[in-house]
CHARMM internal coordinates of N, CA and C (Angstrom, degrees):
IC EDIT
DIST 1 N 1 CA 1.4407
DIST 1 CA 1 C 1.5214
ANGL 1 N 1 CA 1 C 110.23
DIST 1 C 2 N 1.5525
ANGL 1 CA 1 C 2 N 101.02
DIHE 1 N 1 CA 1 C 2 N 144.71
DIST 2 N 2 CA 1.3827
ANGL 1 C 2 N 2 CA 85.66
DIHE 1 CA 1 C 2 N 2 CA -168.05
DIST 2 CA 2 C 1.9278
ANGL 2 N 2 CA 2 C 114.88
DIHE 1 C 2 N 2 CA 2 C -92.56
DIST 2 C 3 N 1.2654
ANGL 2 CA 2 C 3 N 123.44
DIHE 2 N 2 CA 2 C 3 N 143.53
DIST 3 N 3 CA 1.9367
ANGL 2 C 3 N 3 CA 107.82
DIHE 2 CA 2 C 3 N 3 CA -154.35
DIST 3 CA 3 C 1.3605
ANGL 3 N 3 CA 3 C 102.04
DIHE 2 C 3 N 3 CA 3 C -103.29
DIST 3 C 4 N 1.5442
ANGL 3 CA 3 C 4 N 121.20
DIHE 3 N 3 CA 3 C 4 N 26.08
DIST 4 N 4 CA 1.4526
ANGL 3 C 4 N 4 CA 140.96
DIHE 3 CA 3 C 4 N 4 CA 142.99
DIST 4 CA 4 C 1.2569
ANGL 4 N 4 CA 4 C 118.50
DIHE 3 C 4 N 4 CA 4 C -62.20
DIST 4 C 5 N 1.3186
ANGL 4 CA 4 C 5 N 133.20
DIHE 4 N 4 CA 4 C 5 N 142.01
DIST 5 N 5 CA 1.7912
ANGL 4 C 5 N 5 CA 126.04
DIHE 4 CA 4 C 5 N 5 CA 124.22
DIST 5 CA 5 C 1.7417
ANGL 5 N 5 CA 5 C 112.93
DIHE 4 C 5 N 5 CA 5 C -139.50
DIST 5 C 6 N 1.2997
ANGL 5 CA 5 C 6 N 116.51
DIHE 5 N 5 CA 5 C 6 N 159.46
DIST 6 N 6 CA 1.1510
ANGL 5 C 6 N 6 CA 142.38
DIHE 5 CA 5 C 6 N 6 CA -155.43
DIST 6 CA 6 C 1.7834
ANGL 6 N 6 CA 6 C 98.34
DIHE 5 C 6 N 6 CA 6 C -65.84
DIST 6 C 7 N 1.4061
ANGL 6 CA 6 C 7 N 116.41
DIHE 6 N 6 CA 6 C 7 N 134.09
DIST 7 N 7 CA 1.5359
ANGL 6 C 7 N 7 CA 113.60
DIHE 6 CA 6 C 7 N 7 CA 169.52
DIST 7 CA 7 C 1.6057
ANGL 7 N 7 CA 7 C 124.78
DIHE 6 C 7 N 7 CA 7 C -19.05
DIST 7 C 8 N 1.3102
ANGL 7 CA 7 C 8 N 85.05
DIHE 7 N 7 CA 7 C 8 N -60.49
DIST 8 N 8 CA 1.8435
ANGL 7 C 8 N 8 CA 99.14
DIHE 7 CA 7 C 8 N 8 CA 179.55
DIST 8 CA 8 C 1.3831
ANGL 8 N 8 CA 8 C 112.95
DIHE 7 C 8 N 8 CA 8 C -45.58
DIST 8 C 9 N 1.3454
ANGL 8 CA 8 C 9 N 104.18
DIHE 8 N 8 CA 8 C 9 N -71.87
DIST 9 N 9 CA 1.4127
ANGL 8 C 9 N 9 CA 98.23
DIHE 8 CA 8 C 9 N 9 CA 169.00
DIST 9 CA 9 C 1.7014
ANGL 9 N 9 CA 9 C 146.14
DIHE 8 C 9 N 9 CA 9 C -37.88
DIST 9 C 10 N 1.1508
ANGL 9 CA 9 C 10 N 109.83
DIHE 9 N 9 CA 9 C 10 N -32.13
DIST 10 N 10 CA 1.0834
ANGL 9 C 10 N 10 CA 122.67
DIHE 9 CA 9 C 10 N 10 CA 179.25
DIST 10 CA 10 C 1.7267
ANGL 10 N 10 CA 10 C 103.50
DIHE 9 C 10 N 10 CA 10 C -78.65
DIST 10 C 11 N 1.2615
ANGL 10 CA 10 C 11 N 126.00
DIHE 10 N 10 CA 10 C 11 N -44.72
DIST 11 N 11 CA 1.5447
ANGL 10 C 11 N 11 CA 141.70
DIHE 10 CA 10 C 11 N 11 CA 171.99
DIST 11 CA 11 C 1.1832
ANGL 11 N 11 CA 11 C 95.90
DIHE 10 C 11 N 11 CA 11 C -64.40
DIST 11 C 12 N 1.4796
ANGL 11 CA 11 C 12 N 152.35
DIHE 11 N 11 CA 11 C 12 N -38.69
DIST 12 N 12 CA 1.3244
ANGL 11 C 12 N 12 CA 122.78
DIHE 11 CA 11 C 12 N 12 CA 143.73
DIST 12 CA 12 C 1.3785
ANGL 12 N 12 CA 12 C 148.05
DIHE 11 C 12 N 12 CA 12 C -45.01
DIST 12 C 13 N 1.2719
ANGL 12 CA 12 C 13 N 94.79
DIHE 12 N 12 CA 12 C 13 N -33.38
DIST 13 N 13 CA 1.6669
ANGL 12 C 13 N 13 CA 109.95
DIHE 12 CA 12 C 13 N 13 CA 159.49
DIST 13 CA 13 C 1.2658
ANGL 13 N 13 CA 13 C 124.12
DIHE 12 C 13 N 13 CA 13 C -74.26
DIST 13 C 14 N 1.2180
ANGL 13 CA 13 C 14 N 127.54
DIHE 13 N 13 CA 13 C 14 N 14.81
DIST 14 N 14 CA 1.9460
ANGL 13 C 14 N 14 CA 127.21
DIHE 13 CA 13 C 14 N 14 CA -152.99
DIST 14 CA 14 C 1.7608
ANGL 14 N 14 CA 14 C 73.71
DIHE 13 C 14 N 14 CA 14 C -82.72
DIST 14 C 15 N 1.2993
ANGL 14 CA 14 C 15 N 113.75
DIHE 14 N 14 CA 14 C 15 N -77.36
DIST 15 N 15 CA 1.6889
ANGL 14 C 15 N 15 CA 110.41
DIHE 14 CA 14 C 15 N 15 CA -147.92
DIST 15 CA 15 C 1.6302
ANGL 15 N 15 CA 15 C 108.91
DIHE 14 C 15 N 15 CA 15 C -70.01
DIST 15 C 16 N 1.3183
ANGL 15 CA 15 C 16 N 139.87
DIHE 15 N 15 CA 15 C 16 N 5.15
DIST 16 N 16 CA 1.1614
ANGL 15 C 16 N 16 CA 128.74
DIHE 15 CA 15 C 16 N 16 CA 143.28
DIST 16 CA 16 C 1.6793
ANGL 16 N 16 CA 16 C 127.75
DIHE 15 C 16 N 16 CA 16 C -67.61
DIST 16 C 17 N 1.3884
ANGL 16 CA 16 C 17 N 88.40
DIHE 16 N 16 CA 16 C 17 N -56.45
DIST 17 N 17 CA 1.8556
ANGL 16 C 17 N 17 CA 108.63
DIHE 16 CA 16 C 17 N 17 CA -174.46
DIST 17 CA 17 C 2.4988
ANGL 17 N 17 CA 17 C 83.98
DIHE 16 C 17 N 17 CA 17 C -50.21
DIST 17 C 18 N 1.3632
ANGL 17 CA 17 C 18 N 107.78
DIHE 17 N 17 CA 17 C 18 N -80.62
DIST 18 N 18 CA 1.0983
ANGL 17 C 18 N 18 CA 102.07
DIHE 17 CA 17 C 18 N 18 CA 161.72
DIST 18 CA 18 C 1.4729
ANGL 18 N 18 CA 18 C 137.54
DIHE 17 C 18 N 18 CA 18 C 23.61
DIST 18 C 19 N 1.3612
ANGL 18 CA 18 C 19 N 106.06
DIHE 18 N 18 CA 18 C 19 N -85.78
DIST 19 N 19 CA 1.5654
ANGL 18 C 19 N 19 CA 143.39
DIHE 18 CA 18 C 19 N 19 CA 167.59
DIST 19 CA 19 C 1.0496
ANGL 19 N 19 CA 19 C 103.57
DIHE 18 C 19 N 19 CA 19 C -55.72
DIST 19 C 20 N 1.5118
ANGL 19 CA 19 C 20 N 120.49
DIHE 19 N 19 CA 19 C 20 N -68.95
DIST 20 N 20 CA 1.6901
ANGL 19 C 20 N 20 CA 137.08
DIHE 19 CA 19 C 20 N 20 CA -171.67
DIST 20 CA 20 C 1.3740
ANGL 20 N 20 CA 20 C 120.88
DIHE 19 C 20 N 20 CA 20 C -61.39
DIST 20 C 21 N 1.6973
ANGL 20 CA 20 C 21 N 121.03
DIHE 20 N 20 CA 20 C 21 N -15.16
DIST 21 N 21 CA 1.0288
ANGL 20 C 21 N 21 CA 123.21
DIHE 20 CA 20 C 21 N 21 CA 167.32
DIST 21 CA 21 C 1.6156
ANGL 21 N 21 CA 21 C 125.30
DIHE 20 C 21 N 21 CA 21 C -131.44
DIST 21 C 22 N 1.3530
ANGL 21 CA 21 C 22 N 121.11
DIHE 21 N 21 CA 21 C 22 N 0.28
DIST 22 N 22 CA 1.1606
ANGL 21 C 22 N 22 CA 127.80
DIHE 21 CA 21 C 22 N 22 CA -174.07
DIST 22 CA 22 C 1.3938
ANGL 22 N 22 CA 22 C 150.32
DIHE 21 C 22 N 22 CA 22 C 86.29
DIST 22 C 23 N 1.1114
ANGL 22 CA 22 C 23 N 98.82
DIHE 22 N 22 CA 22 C 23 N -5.35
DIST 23 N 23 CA 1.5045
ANGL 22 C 23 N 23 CA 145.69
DIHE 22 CA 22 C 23 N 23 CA 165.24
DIST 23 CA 23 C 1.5405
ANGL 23 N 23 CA 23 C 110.02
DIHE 22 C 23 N 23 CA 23 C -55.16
DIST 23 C 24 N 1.3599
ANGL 23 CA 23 C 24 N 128.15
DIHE 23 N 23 CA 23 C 24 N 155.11
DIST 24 N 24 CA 1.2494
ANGL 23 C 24 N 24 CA 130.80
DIHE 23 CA 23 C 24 N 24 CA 149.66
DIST 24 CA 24 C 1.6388
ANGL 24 N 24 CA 24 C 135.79
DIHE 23 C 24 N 24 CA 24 C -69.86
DIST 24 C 25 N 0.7080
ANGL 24 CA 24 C 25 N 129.62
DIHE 24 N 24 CA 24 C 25 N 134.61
DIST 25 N 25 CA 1.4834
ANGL 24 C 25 N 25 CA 106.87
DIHE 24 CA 24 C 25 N 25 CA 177.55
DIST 25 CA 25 C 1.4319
ANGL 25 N 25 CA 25 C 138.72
DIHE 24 C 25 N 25 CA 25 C -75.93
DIST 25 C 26 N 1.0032
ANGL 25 CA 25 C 26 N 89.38
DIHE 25 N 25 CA 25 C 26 N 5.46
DIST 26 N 26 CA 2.2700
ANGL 25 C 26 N 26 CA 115.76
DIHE 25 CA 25 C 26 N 26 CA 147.53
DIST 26 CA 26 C 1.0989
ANGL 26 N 26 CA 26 C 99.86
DIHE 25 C 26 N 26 CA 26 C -90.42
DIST 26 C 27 N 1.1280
ANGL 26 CA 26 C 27 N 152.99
DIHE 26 N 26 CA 26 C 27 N -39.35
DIST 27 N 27 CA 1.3488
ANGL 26 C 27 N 27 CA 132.70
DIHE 26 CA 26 C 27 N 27 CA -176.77
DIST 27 CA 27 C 1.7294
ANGL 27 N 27 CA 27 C 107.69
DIHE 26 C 27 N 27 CA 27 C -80.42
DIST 27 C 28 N 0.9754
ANGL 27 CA 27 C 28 N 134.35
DIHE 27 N 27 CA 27 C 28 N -36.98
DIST 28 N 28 CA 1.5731
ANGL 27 C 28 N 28 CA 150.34
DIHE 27 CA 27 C 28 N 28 CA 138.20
DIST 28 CA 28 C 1.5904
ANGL 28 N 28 CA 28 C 106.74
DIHE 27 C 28 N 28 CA 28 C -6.57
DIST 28 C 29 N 1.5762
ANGL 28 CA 28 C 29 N 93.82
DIHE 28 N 28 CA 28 C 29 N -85.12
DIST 29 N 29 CA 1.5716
ANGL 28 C 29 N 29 CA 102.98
DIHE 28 CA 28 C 29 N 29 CA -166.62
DIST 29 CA 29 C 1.8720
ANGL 29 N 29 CA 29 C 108.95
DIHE 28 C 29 N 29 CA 29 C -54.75
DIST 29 C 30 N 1.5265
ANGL 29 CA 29 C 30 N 98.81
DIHE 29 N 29 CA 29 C 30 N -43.91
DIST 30 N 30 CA 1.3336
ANGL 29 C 30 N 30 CA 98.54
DIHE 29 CA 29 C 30 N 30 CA -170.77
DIST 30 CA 30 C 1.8416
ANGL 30 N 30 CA 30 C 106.26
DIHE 29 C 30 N 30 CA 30 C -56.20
DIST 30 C 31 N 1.3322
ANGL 30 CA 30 C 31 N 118.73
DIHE 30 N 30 CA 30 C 31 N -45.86
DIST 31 N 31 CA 1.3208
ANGL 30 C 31 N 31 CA 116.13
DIHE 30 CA 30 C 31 N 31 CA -171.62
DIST 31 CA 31 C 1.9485
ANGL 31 N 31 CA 31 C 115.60
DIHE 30 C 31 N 31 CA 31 C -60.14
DIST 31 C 32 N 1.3411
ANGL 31 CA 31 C 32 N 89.16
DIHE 31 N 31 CA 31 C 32 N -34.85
DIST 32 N 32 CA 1.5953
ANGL 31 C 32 N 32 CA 110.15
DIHE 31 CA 31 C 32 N 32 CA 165.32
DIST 32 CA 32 C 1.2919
ANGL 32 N 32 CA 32 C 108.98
DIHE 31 C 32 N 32 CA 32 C -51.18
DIST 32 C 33 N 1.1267
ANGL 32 CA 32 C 33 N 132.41
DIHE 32 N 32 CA 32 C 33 N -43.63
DIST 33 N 33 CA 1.7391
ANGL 32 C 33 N 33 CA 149.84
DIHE 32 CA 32 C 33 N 33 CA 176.70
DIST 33 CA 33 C 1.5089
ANGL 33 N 33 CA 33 C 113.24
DIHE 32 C 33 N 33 CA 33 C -79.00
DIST 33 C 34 N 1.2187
ANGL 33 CA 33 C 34 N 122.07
DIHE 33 N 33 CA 33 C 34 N -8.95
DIST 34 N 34 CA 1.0167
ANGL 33 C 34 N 34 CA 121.25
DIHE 33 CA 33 C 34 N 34 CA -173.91
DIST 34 CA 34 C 1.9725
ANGL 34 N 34 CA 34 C 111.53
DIHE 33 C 34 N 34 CA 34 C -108.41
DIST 34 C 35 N 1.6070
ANGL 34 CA 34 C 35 N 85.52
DIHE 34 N 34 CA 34 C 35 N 1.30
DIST 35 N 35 CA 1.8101
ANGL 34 C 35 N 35 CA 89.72
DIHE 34 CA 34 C 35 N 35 CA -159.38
DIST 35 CA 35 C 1.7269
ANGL 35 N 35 CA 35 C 90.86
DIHE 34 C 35 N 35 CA 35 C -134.00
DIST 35 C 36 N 1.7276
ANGL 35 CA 35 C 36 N 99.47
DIHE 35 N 35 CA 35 C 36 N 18.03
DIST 36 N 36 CA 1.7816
ANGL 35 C 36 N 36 CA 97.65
DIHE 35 CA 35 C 36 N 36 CA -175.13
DIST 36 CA 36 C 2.0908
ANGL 36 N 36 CA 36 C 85.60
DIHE 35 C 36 N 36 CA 36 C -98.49
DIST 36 C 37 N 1.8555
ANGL 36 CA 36 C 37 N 77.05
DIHE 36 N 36 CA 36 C 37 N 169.98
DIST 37 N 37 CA 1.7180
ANGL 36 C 37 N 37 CA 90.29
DIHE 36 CA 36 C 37 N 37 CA 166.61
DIST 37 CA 37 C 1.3696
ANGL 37 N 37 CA 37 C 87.74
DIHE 36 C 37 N 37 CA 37 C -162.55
DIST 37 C 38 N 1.5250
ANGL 37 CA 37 C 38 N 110.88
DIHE 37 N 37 CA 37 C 38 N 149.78
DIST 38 N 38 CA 1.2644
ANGL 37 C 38 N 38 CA 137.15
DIHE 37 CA 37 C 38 N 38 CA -179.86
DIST 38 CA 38 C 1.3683
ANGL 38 N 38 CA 38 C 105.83
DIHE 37 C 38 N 38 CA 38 C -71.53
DIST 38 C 39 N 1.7816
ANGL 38 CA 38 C 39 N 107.38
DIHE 38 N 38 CA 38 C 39 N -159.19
DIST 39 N 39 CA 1.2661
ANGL 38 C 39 N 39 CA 101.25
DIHE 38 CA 38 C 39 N 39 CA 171.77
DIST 39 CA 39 C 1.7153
ANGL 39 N 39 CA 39 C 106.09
DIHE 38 C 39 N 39 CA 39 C -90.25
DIST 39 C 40 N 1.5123
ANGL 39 CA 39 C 40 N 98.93
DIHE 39 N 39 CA 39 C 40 N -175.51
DIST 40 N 40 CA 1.4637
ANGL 39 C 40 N 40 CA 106.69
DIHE 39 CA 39 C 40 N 40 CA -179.77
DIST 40 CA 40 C 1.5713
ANGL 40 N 40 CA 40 C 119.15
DIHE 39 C 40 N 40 CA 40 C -92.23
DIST 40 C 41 N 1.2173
ANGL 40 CA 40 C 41 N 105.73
DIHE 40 N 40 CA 40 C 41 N 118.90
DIST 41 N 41 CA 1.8801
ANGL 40 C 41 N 41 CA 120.18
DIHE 40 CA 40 C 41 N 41 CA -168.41
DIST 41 CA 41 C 1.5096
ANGL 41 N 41 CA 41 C 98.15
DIHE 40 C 41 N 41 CA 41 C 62.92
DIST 41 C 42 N 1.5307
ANGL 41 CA 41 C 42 N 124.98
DIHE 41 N 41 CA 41 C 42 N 42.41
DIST 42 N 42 CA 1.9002
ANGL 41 C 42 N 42 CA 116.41
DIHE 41 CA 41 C 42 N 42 CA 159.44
DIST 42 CA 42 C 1.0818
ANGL 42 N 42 CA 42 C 97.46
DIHE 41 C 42 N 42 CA 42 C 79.16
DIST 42 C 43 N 2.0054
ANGL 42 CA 42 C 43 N 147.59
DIHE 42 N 42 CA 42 C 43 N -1.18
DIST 43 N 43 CA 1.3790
ANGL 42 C 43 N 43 CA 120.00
DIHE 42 CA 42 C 43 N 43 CA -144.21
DIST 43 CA 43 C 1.9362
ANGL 43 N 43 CA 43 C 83.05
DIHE 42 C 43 N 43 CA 43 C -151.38
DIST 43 C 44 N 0.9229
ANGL 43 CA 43 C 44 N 112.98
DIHE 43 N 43 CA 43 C 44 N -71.72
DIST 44 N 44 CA 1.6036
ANGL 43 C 44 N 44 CA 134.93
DIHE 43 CA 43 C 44 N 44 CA -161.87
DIST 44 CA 44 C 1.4195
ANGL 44 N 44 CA 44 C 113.76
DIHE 43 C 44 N 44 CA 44 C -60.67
DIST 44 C 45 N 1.1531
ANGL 44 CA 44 C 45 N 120.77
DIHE 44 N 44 CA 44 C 45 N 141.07
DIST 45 N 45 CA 1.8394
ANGL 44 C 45 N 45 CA 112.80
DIHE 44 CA 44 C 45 N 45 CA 174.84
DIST 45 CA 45 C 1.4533
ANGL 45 N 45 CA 45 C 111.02
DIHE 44 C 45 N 45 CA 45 C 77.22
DIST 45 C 46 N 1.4894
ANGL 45 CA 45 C 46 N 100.07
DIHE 45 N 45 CA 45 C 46 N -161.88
DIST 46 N 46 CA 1.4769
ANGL 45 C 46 N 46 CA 114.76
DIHE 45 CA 45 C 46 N 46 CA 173.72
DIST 46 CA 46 C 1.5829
ANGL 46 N 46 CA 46 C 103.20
DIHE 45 C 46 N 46 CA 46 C -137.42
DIST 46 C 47 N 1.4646
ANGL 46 CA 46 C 47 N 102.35
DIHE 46 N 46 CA 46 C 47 N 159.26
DIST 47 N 47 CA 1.6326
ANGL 46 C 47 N 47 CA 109.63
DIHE 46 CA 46 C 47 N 47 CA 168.63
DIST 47 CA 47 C 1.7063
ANGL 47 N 47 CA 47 C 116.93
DIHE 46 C 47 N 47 CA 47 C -49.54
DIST 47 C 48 N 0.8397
ANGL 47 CA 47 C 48 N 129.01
DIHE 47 N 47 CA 47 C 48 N 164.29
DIST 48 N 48 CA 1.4811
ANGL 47 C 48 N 48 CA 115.74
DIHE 47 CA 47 C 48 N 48 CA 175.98
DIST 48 CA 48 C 1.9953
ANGL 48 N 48 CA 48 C 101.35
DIHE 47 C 48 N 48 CA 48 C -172.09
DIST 48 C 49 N 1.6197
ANGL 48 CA 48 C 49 N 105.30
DIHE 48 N 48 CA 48 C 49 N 169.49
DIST 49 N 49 CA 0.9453
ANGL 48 C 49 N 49 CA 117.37
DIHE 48 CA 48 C 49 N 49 CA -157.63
DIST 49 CA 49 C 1.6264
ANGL 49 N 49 CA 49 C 109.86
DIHE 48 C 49 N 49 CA 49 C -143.15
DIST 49 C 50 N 1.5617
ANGL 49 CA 49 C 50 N 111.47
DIHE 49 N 49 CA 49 C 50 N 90.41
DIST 50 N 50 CA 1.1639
ANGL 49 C 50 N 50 CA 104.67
DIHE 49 CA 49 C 50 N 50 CA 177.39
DIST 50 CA 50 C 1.4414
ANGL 50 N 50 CA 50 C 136.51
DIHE 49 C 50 N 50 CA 50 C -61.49
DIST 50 C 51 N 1.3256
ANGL 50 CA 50 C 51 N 119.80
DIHE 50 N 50 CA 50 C 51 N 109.25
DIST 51 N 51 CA 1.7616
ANGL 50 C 51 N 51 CA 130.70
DIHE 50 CA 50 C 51 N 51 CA -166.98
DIST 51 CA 51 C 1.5218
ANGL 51 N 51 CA 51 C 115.30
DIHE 50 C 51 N 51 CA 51 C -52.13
DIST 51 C 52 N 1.9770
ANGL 51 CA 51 C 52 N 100.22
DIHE 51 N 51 CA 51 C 52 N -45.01
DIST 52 N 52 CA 2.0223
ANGL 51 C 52 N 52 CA 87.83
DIHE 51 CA 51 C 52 N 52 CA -178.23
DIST 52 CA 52 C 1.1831
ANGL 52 N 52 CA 52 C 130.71
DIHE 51 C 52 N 52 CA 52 C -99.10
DIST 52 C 53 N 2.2887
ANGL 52 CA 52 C 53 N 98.92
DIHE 52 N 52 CA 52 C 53 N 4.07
DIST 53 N 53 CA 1.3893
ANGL 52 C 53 N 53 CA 77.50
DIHE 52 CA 52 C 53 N 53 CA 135.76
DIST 53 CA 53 C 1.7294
ANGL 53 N 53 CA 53 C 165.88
DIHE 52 C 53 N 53 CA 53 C -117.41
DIST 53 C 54 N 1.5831
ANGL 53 CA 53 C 54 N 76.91
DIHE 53 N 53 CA 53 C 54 N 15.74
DIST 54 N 54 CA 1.8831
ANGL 53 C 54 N 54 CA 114.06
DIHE 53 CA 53 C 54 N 54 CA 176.69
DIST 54 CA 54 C 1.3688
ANGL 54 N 54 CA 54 C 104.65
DIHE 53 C 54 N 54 CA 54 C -80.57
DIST 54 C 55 N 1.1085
ANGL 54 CA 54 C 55 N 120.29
DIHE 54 N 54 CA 54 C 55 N -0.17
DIST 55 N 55 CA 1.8064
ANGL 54 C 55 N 55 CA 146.32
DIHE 54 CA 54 C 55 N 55 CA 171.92
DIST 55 CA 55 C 1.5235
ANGL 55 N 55 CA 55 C 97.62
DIHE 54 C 55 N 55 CA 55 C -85.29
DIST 55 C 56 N 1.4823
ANGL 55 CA 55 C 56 N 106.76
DIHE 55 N 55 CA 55 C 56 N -79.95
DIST 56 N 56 CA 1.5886
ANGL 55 C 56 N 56 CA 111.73
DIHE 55 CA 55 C 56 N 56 CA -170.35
DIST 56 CA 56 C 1.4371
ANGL 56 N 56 CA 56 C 119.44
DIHE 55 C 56 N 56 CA 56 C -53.57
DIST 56 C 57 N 1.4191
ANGL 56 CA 56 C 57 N 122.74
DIHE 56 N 56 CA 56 C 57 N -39.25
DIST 57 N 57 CA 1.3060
ANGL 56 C 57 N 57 CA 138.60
DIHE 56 CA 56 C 57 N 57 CA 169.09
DIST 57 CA 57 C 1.4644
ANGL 57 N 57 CA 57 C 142.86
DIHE 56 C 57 N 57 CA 57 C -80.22
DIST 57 C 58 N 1.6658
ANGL 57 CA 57 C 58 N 89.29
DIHE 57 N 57 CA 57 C 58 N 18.01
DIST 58 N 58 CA 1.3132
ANGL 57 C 58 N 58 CA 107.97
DIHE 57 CA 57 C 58 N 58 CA -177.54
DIST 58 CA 58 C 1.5786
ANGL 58 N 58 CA 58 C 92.98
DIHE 57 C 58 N 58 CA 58 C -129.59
DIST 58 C 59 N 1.5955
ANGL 58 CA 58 C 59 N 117.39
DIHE 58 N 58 CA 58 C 59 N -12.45
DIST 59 N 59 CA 1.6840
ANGL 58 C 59 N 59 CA 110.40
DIHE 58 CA 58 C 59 N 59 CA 174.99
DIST 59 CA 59 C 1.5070
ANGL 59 N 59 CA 59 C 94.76
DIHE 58 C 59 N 59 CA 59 C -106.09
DIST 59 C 60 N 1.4430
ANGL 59 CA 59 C 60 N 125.72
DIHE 59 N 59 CA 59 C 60 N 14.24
DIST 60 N 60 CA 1.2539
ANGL 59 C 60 N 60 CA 115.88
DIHE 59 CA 59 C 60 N 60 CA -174.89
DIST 60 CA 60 C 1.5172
ANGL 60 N 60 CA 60 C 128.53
DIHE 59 C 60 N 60 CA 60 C 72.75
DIST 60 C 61 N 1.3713
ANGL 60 CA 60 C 61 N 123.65
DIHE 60 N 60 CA 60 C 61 N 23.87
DIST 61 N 61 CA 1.4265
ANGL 60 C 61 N 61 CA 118.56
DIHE 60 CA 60 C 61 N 61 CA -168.47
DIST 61 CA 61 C 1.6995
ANGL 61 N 61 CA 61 C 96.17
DIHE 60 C 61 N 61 CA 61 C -99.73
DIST 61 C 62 N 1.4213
ANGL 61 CA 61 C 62 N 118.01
DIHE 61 N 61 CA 61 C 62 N -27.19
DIST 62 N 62 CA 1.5258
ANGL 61 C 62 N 62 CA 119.35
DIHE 61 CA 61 C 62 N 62 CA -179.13
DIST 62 CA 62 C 1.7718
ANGL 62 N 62 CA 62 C 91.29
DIHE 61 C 62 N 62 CA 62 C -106.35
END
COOR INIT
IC SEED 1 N 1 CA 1 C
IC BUILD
């Protein structure tokens, strides 16, 4: 499986993850932002959003 998903996606999840953990959903997005990466060299791929560790950093282990 791949332990990516696409910006959007994850910004769909803000007000569950949110709810589900207690957090604000500025504090959400920002951690979401903190675990994004663009494409590769400005040109290649897509933006993306690593899940375990917007996972880990939302239970506090990072």
């Amino acid at each position: 499986l791949d332990p990516e998903i696409s910006p959007d996606a994850a910004e769909y999840q803000v007000p569950r993850l949110a709810k589900a953990t207690g957090k604000s959903e500025d504090e959400v997005r920002d951690i979401i932002a903190q675990c994004s990466k663009g494409r590769f060299l400005g040109v290649f791929g897509e933006p993306t959003v690593n899940v375990l560790k917007v996972n880990l950093m939302l239970d506090g282990v990072l």
